[in-house]
C-alpha positions in Angstrom: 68.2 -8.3 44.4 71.1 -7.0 47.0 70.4 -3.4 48.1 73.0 -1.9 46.0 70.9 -3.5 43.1 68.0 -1.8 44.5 69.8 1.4 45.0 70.6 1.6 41.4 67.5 0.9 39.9 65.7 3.3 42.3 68.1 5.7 41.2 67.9 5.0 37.5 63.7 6.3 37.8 64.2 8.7 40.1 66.8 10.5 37.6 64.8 9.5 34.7 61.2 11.2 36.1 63.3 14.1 38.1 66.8 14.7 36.3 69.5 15.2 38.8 68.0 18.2 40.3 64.8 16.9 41.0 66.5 13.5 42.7 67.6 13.3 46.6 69.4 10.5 48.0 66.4 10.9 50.6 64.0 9.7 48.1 65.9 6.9 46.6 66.3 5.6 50.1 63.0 5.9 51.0 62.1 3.6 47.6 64.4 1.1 48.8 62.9 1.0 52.5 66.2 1.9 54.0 67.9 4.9 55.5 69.7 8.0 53.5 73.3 6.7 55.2 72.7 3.4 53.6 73.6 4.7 50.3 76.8 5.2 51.7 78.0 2.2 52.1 77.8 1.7 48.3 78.4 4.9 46.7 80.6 8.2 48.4 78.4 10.6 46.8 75.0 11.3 44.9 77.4 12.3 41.6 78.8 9.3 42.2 75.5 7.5 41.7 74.5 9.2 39.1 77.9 8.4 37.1 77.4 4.8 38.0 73.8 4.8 36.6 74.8 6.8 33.5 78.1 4.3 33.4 75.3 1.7 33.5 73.0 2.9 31.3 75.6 3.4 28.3 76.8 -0.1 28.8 73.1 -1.7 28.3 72.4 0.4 25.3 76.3 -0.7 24.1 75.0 -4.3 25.4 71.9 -3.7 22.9 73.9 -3.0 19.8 77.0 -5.6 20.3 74.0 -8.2 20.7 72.3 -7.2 17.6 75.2 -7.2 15.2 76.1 -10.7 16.4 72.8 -12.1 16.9 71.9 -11.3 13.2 75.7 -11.8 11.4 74.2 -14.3 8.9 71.5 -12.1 7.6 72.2 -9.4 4.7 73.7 -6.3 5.9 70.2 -3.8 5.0 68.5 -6.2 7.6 71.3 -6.0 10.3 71.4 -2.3 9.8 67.5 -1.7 10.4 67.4 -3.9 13.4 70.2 -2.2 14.8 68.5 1.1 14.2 65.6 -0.6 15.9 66.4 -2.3 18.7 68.4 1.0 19.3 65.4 2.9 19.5 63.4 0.2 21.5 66.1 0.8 24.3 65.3 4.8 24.2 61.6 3.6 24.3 62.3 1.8 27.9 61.2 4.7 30.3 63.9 4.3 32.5 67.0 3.5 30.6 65.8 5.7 27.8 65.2 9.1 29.3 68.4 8.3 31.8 70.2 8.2 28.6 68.4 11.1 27.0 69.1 13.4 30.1 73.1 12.7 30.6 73.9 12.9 26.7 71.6 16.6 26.4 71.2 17.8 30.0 74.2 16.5 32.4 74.0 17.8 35.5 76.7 20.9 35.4 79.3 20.0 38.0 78.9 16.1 36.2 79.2 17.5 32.3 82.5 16.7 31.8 82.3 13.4 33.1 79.3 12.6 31.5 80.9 13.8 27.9 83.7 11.4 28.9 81.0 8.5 29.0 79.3 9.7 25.8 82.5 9.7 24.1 82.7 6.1 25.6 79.9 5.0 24.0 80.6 6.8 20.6 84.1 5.3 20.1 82.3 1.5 21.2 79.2 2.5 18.7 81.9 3.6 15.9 84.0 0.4 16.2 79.8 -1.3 15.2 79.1 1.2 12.5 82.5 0.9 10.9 82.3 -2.7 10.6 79.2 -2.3 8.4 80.7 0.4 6.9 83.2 -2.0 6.0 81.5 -5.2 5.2 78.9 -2.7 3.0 81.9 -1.6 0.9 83.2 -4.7 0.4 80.1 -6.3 -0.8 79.7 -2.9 -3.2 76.2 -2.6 -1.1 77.5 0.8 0.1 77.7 4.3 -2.1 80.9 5.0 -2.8 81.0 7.5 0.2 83.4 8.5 3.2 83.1 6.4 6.4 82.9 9.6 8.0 79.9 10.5 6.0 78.1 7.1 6.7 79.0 7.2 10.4 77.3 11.4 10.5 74.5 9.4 8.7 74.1 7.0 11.3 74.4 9.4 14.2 71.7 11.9 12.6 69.2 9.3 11.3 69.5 7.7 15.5 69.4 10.7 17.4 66.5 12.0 15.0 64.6 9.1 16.1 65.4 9.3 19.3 64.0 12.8 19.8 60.8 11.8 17.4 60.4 8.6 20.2 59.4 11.2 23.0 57.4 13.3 20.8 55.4 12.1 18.6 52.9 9.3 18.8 53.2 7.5 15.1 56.9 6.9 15.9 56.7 3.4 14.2 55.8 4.9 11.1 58.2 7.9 11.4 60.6 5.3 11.8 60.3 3.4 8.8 60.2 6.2 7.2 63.3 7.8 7.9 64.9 4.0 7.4 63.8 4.0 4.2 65.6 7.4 2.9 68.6 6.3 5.1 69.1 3.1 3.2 68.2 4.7 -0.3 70.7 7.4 0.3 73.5 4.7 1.3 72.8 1.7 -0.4 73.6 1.2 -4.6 
């Protein structure tokens, strides 16, 4: 792994465990075994780091998704939607990417917020172009109420970033999870 490699992933806990107050560049270089000017030669600025990871971050849970819908296009779209939902949530579950994801979209650091909404919003539009596609395909196949796409996509959002926030708190999450599937897909599906 090339230090800049090592930089990142050190930064990636370190924000995770701390948030961006609690991380110095001081500490990440000492994880890496090299000295605080090091970073320098691969990023111009903590900010800049943390952007990079956050850039990162969004792109592997993006990664997540793309892979799932494609991985599983021959199966019936109910089964494509759950393991969306759940390979979504196993990629909150990873302590790391998860809580770095967890702490840009509800906590940015302040002097970072607008540029961490800008990489939210990044995410959203790439997530929407996913969700509209089964909103599509859904409609098509009369699987699908007859319901707005805006009203399937608020569905989508809600029911994810529920079980998101129920992934850090309670311990039964797999059964809070299939749960909440369940009254998704009986409030969507015919």
């Amino acid at each position: 792994m090339s230090t800049k490699e090592q930089i990142i992933e050190a930064a990636k806990r370190s924000f995770a465990q701390h948030g961006y107050e609690g991380t110095t560049l001081a500490q990440i270089a000492k994880e890496v075994g090299i000295q605080k000017p090091s970073i320098y030669n691969h990023f111009k600025s903590k900010n800049d780091l943390y952007l990079y990871v956050a850039d990162t971050v969004m792109d592997a849970l993006l990664m997540r998704m793309k892979d799932t819908f494609e991985q599983h296009i021959n199966d019936n779209l109910e089964t494509r939607l759950y393991l969306l939902f759940k390979n979504s949530c196993n990629f909150i579950l990873n302590k790391q990417e998860g809580m770095m994801y967890v702490r840009f979209l509800l906590f940015p650091p302040l002097e970072l917020k607008e540029e961490a909404k800008a990489i939210v919003k990044r995410g959203d539009n790439a997530i929407e172009e996913i969700i509209n596609k089964f909103y599509t395909e859904g409609k098509d196949k009369g699987i699908l109420r007859d319901i707005p796409i805006q009203t399937f996509r608020s569905a989508f959002y809600l029911l994810l970033d529920g079980l998101f926030t129920e992934s850090f708190i309670y311990d039964d999450f797999l059964n809070r999870f299939e749960e909440a599937w369940t009254v998704f897909w009986h409030g969507m599906s015919k």
